[in-house]
N, C-alpha and C positions, 0 to 999 in steps of 0.2 A: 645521662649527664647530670651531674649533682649540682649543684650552687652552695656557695658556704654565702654565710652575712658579710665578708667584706667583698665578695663579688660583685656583691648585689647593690654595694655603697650603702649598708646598714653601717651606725656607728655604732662602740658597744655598749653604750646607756641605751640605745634602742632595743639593741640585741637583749639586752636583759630587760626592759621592761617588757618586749613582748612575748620571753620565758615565763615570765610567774604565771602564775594559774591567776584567774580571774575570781575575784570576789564578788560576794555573796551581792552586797551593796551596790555594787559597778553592772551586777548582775540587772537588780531591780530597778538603777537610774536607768537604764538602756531602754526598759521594757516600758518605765515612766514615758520615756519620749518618742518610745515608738505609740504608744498609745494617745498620748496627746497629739502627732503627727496624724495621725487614724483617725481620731475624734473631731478634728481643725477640717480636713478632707472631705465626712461625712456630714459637720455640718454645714460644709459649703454646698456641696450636694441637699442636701435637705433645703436649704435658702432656697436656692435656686427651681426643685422641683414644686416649694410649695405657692412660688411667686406664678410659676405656671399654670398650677391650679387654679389660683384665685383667679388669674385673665381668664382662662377658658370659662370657671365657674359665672367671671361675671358676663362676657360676652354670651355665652346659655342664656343669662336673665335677659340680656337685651333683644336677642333676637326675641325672645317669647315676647317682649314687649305686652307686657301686663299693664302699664300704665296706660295705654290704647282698649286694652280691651275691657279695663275696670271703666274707664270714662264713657263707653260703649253701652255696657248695662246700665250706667247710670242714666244715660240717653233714654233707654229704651223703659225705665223704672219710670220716670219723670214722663215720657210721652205714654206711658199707658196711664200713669194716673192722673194727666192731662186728659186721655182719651174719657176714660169713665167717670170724670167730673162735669161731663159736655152733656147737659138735659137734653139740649134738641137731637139727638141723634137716634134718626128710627131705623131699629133695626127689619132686615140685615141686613140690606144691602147700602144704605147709607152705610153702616156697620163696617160693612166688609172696605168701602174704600176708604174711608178715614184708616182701617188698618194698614191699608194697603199704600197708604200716602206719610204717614207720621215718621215710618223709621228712615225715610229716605232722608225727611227735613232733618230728622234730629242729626244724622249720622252726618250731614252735609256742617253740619254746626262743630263736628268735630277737625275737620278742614284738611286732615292730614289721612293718608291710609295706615295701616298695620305694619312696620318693619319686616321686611324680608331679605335673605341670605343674596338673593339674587340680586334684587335692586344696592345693596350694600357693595356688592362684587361689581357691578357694573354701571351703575347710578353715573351719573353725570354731575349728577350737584347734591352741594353740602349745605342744607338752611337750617340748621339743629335751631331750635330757641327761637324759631319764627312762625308768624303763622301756616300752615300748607308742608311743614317742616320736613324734608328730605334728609334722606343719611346714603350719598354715596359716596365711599369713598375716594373715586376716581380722582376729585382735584386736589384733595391733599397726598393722595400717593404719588400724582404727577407730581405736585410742586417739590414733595421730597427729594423724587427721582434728579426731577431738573435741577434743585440745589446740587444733590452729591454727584452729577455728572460731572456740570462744572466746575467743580473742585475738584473731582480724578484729573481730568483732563489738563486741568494746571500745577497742581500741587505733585501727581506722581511722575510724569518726565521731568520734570525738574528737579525732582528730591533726590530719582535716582541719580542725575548727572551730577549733581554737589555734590551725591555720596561718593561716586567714581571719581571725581576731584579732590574730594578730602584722604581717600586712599589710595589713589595711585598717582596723584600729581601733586598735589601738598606738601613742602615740608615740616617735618614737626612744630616747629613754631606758628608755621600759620595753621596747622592743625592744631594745636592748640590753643590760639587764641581765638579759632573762627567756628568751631564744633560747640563751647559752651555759650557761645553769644546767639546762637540757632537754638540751644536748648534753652537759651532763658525765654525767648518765646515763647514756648511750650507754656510758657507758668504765667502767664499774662490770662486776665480774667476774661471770660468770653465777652459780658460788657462791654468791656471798652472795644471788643473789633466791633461791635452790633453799633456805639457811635463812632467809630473811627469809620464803618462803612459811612453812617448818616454824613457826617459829619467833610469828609475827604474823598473817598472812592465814589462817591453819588454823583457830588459835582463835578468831577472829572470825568467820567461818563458825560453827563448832559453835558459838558464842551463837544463832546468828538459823537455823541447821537440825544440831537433832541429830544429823539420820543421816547427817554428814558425816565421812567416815572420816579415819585420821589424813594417808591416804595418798588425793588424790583429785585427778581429772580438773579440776573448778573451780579449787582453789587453783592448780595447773599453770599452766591456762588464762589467769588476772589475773596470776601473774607475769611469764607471756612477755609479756603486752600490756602490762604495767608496763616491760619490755625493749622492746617493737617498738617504743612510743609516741613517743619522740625521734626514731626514722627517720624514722617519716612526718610529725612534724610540721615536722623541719627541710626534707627535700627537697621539702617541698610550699609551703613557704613561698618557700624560694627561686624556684618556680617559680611562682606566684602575684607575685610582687617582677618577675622577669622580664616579665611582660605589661608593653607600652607604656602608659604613662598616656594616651594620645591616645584609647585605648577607654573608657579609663574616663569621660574627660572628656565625649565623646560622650554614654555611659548618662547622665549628670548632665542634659547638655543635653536629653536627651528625656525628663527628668519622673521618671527612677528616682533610689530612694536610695540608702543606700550599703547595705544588703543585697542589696538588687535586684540591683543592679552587682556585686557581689562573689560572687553564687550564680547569676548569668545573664548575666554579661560576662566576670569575671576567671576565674570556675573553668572554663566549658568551653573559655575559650583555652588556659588551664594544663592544658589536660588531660591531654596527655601523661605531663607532670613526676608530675602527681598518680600516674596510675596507674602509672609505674615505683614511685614509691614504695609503692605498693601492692601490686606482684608485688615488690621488694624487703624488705620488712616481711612478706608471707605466706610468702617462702622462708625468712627466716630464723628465723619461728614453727617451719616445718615442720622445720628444724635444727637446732634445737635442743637441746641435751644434756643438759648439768649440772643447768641449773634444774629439769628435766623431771623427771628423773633422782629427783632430792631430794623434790620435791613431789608428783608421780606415784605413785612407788615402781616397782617392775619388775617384778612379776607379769603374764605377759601374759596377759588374759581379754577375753573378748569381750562388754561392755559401753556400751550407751548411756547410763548413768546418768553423770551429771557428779559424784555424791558417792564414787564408789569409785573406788580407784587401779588404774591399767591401764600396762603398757610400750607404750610408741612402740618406732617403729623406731629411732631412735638412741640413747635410752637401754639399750634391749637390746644393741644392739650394742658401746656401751660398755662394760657388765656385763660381758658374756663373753670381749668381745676382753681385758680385761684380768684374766680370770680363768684355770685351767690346763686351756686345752681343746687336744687334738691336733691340729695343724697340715694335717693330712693327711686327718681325718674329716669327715662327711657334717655334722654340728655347726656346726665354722669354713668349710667350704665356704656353710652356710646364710646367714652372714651379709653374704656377698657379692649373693649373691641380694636378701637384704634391702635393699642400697644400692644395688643397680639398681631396685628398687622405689621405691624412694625419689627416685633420679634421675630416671626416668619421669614419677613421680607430679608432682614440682616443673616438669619441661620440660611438663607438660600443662596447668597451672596459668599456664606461662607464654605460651604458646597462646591459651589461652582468652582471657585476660587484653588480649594481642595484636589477637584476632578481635573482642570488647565494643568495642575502643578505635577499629579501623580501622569496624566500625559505626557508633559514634556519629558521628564525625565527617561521615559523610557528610550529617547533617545542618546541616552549619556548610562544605557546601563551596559 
């Protein structure tokens, strides 16, 4: 079977311009911008794998934790020639115990032990920049965890049922007026939720639970989901809007209504869309800084309790990066470590996430 151009609904200004032979010029812009599209691509790719370099490269330097082990020789420099500036000492066996007693003092004067992978993984406490100073991660991965739970937990059922409201119960006008006033949200500065939490969500809390500190994990928690809430309820909407009406029209024909159709026709065709927006919305719980920051507070302890304040990993690293810590210490090396934790933690989330999605479907193949 053939096709001519008006079968096809070509007009003939089309018909003829896609006749002529292509030129030389039209030739080399094409190849311009595939090349530029190319180059845009690989050095997004190059950002990104060089950015991973540098975390792994510096989280390397911290675990070796050189700044412990130079202050160590320096210990043991100064106590030996402490030792062999000591007249009264007759050798050897006075000798022998003074050796055997100095490196113990000096090392005790260091106060802290030598960084290790293990204690980092499973530590309990974070004292960076104090004396005896520990580096576990534990209570800042909790405190993260416990912010972004609490924000999934309010911000994604919620986001999704306004999206299901805005496309299948809505009509255009208040779909229209009610979608960009959710999106102007979005553009509101993380600041003002970090005093809006201080400020309004705090003391409302201590009305309805006393032992709500000034500084706490809950109020954190409803700010960020007051911030994710607009992501997921726009890009799920969009993607609920995208399913063909021909499905829907189908669910009608077989006897279902419009919830039925909208929570077993339109949302697992949308599913995709849904759950990007759902690993988009839990990354950016997980990233969050400022608001965290304010509402939180920066104490890092290790707490499940939702009423007291704990530091995440990026408000920590906030703190410090912008506070006067040496460039070259076991301290600022820690917080590199910290955002490969954090990158980890989010690429496993976005995995998981991947793995649920490529599941379910298999029941809709």
């Amino acid at each position: 079977m053939s096709f001519t151009d008006q079968s096809i609904g070509l007009s003939p200004k089309i018909t003829e311009r896609l006749r002529r032979p292509v030129s030389r010029w039209r030739r080399a812009w094409e190849a311009l911008i595939r090349a530029s599209l190319a180059s845009c691509a690989s050095f997004s790719l190059v950002i990104t794998f060089a950015i991973l370099v540098l975390l792994v490269y510096r989280s390397i330097l911290f675990f070796q934790d050189r700044e412990y082990y130079e202050q160590r020789q320096l210990a043991l420099q100064l106590a030996a020639a402490t030792f062999l500036a000591t007249p009264d000492v007759s050798f050897p066996w006075s000798a022998v115990g003074a050796l055997s007693g100095w490196p113990r003092q000096e090392f005790r004067a260091l106060e802290r032990e030598p960084v290790t992978l293990k204690y980092f993984l499973t530590g309990t406490r974070w004292s960076a920049g104090i004396k005896g100073e520990k580096y576990g991660v534990l209570p800042l991965l909790v405190g993260t965890l416990m912010v972004t739970v609490i924000a999934a937990c309010l911000a994604l059922p919620t986001g999704v049922l306004t999206a299901i409201f805005l496309s299948e119960y809505a009509g255009p006008r208040l779909r229209a007026w009610l979608k960009p006033v959710l999106e102007i949200l979005a553009g509101i500065p993380t600041v003002v939720y970090g005093y809006f939490a201080l400020t309004t969500i705090t003391p409302l809390l201590q009305q309805w639970i006393p032992e709500v500190k000034a500084n706490n994990q809950l109020s954190g928690g409803i700010v960020v989901a007051i911030m994710i809430f607009p992501m997921v309820t726009s890009l799920s909407e969009d993607s609920l809007r995208a399913v063909p009406q021909a499905l829907r029209d189908a669910s009608y024909a077989l006897g279902a209504n419009r919830f039925e159709t909208a929570t077993r026709v339109v949302l697992p065709a949308a599913l995709s869309g849904v759950t990007a927006s759902f690993l988009l919305a839990i990354a950016r719980a997980m990233g969050e800084t400022m608001a965290v920051t304010l509402a939180c507070g920066g104490q890092p302890a290790l707490s499940f309790d939702p009423r007291v304040g704990v530091a995440t990993i990026t408000s920590y690293i906030a703190n410090i990066a912008g506070g006067d810590v040496m460039h070259s210490g076991t301290h600022f090396l820690s917080l590199f470590a910290l955002a490969l934790v954090l990158f980890l933690t989010t690429l496993l989330v976005n995995l998981i996430g991947v793995f649920i999605l490529r599941r379910y479907r298999q029941v809709y193949v």
